[in-house]
N, C-alpha and C positions, 0 to 999 in steps of 0.2 A: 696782830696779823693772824687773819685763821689760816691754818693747816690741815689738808686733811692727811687721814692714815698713811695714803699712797703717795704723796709728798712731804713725808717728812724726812727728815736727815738720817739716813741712816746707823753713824754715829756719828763721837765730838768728830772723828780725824776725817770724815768726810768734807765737813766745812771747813775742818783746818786746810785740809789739802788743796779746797778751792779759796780760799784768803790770800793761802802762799802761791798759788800759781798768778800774780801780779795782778789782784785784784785789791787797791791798795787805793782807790776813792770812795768817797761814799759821803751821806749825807747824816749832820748833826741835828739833830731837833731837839730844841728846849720851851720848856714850857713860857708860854708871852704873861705880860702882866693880867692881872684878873680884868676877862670882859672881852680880851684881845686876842686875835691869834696865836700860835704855837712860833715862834722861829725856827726857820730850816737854813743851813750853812753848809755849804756843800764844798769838801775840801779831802785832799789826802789827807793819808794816817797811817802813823809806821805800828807794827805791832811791837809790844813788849810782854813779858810773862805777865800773864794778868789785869792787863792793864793796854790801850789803843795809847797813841803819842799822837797830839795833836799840837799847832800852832797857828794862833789866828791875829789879826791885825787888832791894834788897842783900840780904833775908833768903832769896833764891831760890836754891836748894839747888842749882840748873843751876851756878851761879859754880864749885862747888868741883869741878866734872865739867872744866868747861873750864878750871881750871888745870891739872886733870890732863892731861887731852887737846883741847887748842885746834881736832880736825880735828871738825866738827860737818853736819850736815845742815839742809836749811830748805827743808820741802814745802810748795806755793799749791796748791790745787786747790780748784776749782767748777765749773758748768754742767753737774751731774751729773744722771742720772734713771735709773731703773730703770725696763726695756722687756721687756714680757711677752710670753710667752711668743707668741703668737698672733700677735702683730705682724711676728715673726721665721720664722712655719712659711716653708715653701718652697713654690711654686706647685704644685699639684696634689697637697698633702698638707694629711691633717688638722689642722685651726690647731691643736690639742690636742699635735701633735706638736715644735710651735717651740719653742726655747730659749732660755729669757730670760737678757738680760746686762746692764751697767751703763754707762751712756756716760760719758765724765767729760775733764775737761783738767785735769792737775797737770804743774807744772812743782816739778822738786826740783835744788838750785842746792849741790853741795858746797862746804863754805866752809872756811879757816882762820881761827877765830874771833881778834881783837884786841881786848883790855878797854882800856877808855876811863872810868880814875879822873880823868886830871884836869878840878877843876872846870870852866876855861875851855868844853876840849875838850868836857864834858858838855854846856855851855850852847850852844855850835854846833851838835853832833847834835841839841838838841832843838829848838832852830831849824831845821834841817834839815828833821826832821818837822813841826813846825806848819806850814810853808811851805807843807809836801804836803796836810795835815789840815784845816788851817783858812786854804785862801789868802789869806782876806777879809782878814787882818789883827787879826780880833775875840778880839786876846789880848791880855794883859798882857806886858811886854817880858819876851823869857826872858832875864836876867842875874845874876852872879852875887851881888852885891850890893843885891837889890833883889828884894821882894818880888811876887810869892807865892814866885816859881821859886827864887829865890836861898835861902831855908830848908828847899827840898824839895831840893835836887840831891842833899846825904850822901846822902839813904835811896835813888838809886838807882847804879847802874853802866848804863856802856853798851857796848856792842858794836857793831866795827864786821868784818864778817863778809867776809872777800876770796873773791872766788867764784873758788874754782879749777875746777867743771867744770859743766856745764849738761843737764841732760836735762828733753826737756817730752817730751807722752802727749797727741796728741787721741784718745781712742779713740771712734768714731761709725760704725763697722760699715763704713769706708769701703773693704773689701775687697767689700762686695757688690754686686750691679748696681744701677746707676744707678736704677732705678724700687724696687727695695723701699729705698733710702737716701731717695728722696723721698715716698712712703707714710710709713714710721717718723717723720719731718720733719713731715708730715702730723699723726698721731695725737697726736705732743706735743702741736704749736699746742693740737691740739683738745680737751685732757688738761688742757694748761695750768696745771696745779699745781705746787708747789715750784719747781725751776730746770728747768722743761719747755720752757720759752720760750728761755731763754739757751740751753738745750742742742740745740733744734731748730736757734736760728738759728747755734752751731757746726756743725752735719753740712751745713746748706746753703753754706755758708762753704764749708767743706770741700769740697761736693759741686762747687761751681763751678770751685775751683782744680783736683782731679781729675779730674774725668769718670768715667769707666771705669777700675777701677783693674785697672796693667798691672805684674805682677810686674817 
């Protein structure tokens, strides 16, 4: 993933802070056999200290990728929109002239993936997840003996993914001046369709920790 200067994370607790604000899907990639594509699995993921929680179906073709190679990827990305062109001209040029780009925050978290067959172990991580899923408690107990969970656990495996490196992306134009970052901010609100809203209030976010961005 390139980054530039003026999109990169500010620090760790900035990606953390957007992870934990219920940003809690995202996408697996594991390397495919030689000659073949890469696989992508797009699933939740609870976090744990050092470590993503993942759980995926045994007939899923990903398992026999990560025996081969346990070193895997796992992109989160939202609060995206697409900003036209006119919004971006430069002051005293025609809006016709601007160049439209894409704002977005993903964070992609390199992992060494770990398989998690045994049962117990199954039954933790998915307690794990329900904790994060369904706080209220309005489940059935996950155990291994004991129904529902306990005749579903064979048909899944689980993953538990060690993050060995972290790269997050706010990209929100935050190399430009201070007034066209809060105009664009502007235009979203007022757009307000798909993740316009999320995406505007990252660049103000943004706009307040920066100010004026100084190479």
């Amino acid at each position: 993933m390139f980054i530039q200067p003026w999109d990169a994370g500010l620090d760790e607790a900035e990606w953390q802070a957007w992870i934990a604000d219920g940003h809690d899907f995202g996408l697996l990639s594991v390397n495919g056999p030689p000659g073949q594509a890469p696989l992508a699995v797009p699933t939740h993921f609870t976090c744990d200290p050092g470590h993503l929680l993942v759980h995926l179906a045994r007939p899923n073709p990903a398992w026999k990728a990560i025996e081969d190679d346990p070193n895997v990827l796992f992109t989160v990305f939202g609060d995206y929109a697409f900003v036209p062109g006119p919004w971006r001209a430069k002051p005293d040029t025609p809006a016709a002239d601007g160049v439209p780009t894409s704002y977005y925050t993903t964070v992609q978290f390199t992992c060494r993936a770990h398989i998690v067959d045994d049962p117990e172990a199954k039954a933790e991580l998915l307690r794990r997840q329900m904790a994060h899923f369904q706080p209220d408690g309005d489940h059935a107990p996950v155990t291994v003996d004991q129904p529902p969970y306990g005749r579903l656990l064979p048909g899944i495996r689980g993953l538990r993914l060690e993050v060995t490196d972290v790269r997050a992306k706010f990209k929100y134009d935050d190399q430009k001046p201070v007034e066209h970052r809060a105009a664009v901010a502007g235009h979203l609100t007022e757009r307000g369709r798909g993740l316009d809203l999320p995406a505007a209030l990252q660049q103000r976010r943004r706009l307040d920790r920066i100010g004026p961005w100084k190479p």
